[in-house]
MARVEXMAR-191088 format. One record per residue (C-alpha): x, y, z negated; residue number from 1; residue in three letters. Coordinates in Angstrom, 3 decimals. Example, Ala and Ser with C-alpha at 12.3 -4.5 7.8 and 13.67 -1.06 7.14 Angstrom:
% MARVEXMAR-191088
c1,c2,c3,num,residu
12.300,-4.500,-7.800,1,Ala
13.670,-1.060,-7.140,2,Ser
This chain:
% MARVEXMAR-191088
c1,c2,c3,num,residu
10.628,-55.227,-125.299,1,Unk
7.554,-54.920,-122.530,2,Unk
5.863,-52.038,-123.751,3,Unk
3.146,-52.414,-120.829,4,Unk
2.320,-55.822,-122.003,5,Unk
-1.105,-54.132,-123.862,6,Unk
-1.661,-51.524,-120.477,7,Unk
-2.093,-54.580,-117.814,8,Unk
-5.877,-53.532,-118.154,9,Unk
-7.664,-50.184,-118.403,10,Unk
-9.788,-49.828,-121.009,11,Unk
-13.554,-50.009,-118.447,12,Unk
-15.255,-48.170,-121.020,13,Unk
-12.827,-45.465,-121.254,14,Unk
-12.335,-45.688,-117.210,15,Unk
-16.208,-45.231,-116.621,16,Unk
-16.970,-42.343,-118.979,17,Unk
-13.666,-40.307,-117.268,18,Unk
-15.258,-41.046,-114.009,19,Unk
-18.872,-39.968,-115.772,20,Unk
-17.260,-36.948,-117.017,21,Unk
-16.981,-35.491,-113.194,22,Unk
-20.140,-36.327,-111.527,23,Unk
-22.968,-38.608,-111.934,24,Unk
-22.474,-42.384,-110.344,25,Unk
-24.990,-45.218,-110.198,26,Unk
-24.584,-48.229,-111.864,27,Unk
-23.602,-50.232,-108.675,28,Unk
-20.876,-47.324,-107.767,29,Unk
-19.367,-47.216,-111.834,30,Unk
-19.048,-51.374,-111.438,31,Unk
-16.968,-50.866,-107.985,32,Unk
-14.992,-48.558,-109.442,33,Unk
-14.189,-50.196,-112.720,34,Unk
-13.885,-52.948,-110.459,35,Unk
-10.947,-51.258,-108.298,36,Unk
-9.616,-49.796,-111.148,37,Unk
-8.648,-53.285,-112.286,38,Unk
-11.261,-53.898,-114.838,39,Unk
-12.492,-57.474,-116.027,40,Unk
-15.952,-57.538,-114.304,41,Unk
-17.569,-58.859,-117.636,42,Unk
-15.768,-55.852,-119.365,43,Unk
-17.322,-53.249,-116.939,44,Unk
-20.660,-54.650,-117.195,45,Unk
-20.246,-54.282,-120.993,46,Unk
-19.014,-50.523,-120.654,47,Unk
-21.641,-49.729,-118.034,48,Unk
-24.384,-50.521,-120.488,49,Unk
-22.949,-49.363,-123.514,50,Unk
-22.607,-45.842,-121.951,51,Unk
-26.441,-46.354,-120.297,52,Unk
-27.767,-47.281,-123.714,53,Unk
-25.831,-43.858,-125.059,54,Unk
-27.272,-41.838,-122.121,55,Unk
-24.405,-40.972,-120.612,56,Unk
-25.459,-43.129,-117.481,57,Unk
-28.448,-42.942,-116.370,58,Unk
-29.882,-44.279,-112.210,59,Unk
-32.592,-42.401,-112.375,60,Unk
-30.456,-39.046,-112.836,61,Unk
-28.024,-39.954,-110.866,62,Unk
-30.504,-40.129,-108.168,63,Unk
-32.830,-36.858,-108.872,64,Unk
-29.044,-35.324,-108.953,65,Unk
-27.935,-36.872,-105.856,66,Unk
-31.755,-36.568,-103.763,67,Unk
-31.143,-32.196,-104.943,68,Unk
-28.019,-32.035,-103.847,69,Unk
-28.576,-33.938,-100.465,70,Unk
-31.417,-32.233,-99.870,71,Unk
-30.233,-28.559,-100.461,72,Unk
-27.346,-29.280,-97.993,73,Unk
-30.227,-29.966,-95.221,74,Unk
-30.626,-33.466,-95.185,75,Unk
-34.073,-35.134,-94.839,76,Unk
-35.787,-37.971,-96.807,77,Unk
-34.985,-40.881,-94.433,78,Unk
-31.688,-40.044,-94.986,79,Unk
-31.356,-39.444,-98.347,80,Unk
-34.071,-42.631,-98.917,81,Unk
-31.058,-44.609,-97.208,82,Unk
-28.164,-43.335,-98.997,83,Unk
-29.998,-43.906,-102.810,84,Unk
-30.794,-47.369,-101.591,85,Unk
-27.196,-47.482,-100.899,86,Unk
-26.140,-47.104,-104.322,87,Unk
-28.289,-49.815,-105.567,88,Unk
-31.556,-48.158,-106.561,89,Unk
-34.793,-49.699,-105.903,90,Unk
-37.614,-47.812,-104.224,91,Unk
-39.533,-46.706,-107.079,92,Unk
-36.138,-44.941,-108.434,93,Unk
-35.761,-44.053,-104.750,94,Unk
-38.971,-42.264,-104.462,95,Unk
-39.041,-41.014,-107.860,96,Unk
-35.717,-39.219,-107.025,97,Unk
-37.568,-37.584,-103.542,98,Unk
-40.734,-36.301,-105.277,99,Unk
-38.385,-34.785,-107.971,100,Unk
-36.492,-32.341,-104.975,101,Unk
-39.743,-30.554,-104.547,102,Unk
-38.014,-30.141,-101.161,103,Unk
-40.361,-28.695,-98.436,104,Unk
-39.456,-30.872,-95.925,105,Unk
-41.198,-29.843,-92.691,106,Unk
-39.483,-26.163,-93.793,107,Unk
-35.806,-27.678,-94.163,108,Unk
-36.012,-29.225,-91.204,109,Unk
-37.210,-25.676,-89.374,110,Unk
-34.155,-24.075,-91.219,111,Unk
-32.010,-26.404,-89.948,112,Unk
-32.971,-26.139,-86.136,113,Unk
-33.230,-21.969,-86.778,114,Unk
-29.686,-22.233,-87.950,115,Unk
-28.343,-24.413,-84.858,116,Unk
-30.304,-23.577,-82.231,117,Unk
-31.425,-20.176,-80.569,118,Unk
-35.140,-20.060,-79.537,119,Unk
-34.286,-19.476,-76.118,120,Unk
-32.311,-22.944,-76.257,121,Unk
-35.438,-24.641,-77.024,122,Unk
-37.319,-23.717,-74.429,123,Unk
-34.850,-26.520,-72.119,124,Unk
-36.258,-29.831,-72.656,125,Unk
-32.732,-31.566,-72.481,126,Unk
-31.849,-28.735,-75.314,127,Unk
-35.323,-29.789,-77.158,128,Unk
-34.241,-33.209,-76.973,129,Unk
-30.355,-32.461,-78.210,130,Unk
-32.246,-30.404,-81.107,131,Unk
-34.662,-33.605,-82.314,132,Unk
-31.460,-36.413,-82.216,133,Unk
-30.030,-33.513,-84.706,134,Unk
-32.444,-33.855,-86.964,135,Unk
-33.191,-37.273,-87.254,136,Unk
-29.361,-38.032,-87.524,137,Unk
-29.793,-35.393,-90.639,138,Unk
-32.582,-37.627,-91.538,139,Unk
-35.770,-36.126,-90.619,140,Unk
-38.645,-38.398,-88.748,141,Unk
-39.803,-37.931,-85.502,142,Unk
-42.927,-36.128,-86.130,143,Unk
-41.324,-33.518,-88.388,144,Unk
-38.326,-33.185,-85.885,145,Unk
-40.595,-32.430,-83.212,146,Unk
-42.814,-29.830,-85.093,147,Unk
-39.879,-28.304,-85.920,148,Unk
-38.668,-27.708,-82.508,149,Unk
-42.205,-26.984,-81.593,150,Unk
-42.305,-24.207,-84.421,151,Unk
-38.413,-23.352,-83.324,152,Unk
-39.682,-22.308,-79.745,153,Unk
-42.273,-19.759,-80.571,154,Unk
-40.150,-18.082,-83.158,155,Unk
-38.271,-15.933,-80.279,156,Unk
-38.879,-13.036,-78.665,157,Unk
């Protein structure tokens, strides 16, 4: 008579690899999810490393994937550094993940202040010090915030 009886539960393993199947996750994020998707915590854990041992999950991806695609929307290493460590990756993964981007830093964080601010703008110091908060809230460290700017000015007339 109760049909749903055997459905209480998703099936984690099945739950992961749909959530797999659309984007990359760490192993901390696919255990959350599982984890608000109702699964038994022992059955996740299972699922997660079944699917890790079949390469279908894999931290060290997830993170070169994650480091590109943070990166290539303007964001700096600090940043990104933060966020990876945020999803439960230790610093080697963390730092494996940056030197994979082959990102040019200094130049990203030039591009970014070229496509915000005029050169003109730059040349006020309470505009110079608007356009380095910018880029260390996008994740960028003080020295390569202000050589940006510094770069930024000059590029005018």
């Amino acid at each position: 008579m109760d049909r749903s009886a055997g459905r209480d539960k998703p099936d984690a393993y099945q739950k992961a690899l749909e959530l797999l199947v659309r984007r990359e996750h760490s192993r901390r994020d696919l255990k959350r999810k599982l984890g608000l998707k109702g699964a038994d915590p022992e059955e996740a854990a299972a699922a997660i490393e079944k699917l890790a041992g079949l390469g279908y999950q894999d931290d060290a991806r997830f993170a070169a994937s994650f480091a590109r695609d943070r990166a290539s929307a303007g964001y700096g290493p600090v940043r990104i550094r933060q966020e990876l460590a945020g999803h439960g990756l230790d610093r080697e993964q963390v730092q494996t993940a940056l030197d994979a981007c082959e990102t040019d830093w200094p130049a990203s964080a030039r591009a970014q202040i070229s496509r915000r601010f005029r050169p003109a703008e730059l040349e006020d110091p309470s505009r110079r010090r608007k356009a380095v908060d910018f880029l260390l809230r996008r994740g960028f460290d003080q020295e390569s915030a202000w050589a940006a700017i510094r770069a930024g000015e000059g590029s005018g007339d």
